[in-house]
Backbone as a ProteinNet text record, in pm:
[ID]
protein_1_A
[PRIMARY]
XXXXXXXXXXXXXXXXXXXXXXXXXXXXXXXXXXXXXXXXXXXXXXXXX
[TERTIARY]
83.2	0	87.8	-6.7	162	78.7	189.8	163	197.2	123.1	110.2	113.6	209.1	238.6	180.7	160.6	104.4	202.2	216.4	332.8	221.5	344.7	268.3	363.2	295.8	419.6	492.5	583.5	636.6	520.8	495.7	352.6	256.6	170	112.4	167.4	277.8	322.2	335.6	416.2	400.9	235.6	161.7	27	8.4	21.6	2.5	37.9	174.2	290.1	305.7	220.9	285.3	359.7	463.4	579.6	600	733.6	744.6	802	784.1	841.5	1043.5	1052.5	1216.2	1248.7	1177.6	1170.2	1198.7	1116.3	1083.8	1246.1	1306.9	1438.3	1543.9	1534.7	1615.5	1636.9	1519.1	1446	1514.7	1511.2	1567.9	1720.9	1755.8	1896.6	1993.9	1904.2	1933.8	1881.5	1811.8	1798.1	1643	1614.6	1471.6	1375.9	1370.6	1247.4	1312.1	1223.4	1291.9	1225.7	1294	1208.4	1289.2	1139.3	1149.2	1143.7	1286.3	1252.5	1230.7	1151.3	1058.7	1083.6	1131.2	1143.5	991.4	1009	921.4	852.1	880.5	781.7	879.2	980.4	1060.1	1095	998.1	991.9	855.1	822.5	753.7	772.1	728.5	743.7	630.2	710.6	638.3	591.8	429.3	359.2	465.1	438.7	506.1	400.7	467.2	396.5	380.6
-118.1	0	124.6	201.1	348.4	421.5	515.5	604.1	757.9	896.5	983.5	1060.1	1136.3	1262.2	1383.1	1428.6	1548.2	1672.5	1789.1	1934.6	2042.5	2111.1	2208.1	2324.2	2504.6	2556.7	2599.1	2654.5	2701.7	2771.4	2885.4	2934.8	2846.5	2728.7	2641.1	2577	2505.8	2416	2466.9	2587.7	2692.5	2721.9	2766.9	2761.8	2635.5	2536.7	2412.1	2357.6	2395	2343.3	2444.9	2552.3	2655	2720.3	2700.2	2783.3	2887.3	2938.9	3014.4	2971.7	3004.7	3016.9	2974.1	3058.9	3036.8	2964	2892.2	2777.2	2655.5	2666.2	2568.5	2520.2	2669.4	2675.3	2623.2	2687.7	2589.6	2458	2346.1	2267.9	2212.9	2247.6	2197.3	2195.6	2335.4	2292.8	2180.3	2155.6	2050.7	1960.6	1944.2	1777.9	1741.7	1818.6	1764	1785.2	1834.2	1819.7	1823.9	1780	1782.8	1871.1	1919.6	2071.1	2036.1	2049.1	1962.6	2186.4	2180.5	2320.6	2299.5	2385.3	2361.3	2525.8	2489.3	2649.5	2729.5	2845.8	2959	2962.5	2869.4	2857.9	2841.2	2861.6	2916	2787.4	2669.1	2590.4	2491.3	2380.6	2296	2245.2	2145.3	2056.9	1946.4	1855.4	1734.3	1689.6	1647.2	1626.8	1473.9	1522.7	1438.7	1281.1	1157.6	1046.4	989.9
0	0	0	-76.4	-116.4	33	63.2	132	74.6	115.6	56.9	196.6	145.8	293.1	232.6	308.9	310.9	363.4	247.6	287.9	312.9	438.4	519.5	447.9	412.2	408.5	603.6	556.4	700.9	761.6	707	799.7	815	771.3	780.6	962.1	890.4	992.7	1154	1146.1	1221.6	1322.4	1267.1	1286.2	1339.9	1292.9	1357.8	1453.1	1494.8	1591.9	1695.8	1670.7	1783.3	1825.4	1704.7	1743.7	1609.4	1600.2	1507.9	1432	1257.9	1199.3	1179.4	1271.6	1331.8	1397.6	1450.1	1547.8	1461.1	1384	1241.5	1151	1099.4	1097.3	1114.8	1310.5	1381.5	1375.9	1410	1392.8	1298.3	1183	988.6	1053.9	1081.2	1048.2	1139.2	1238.3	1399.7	1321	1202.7	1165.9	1259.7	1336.1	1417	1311.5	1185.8	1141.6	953.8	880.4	778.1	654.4	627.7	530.7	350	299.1	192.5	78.2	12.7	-41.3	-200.7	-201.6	-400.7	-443.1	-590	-642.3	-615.2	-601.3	-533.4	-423.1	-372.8	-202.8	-87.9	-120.7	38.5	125.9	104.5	170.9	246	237.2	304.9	407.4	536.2	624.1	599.9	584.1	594.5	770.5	687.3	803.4	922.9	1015.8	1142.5	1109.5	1124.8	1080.1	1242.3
[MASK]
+++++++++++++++++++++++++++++++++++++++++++++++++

């Protein structure tokens, strides 16, 4: 069975998680979360499984 994730943008995820934006960042560059980047959108987060 395939599985299909679902992308948040940063403000999305943000909104979701409670924290900021920069938090989010941090987060990416510590490897705690993994940020998937696409030309013109700055950036996604894949939903937490």
């Amino acid at each position: 069975m395939m599985s299909i994730e679902k992308h948040y943008t940063m403000k999305e995820a943000s909104r979701i998680l409670g924290v900021s934006v920069r938090r989010l960042q941090i987060w990416d560059k510590q490897g705690l979360i993994r940020c998937v980047r696409t030309p013109g959108v700055g950036g996604e987060y894949l939903k937490a499984s």
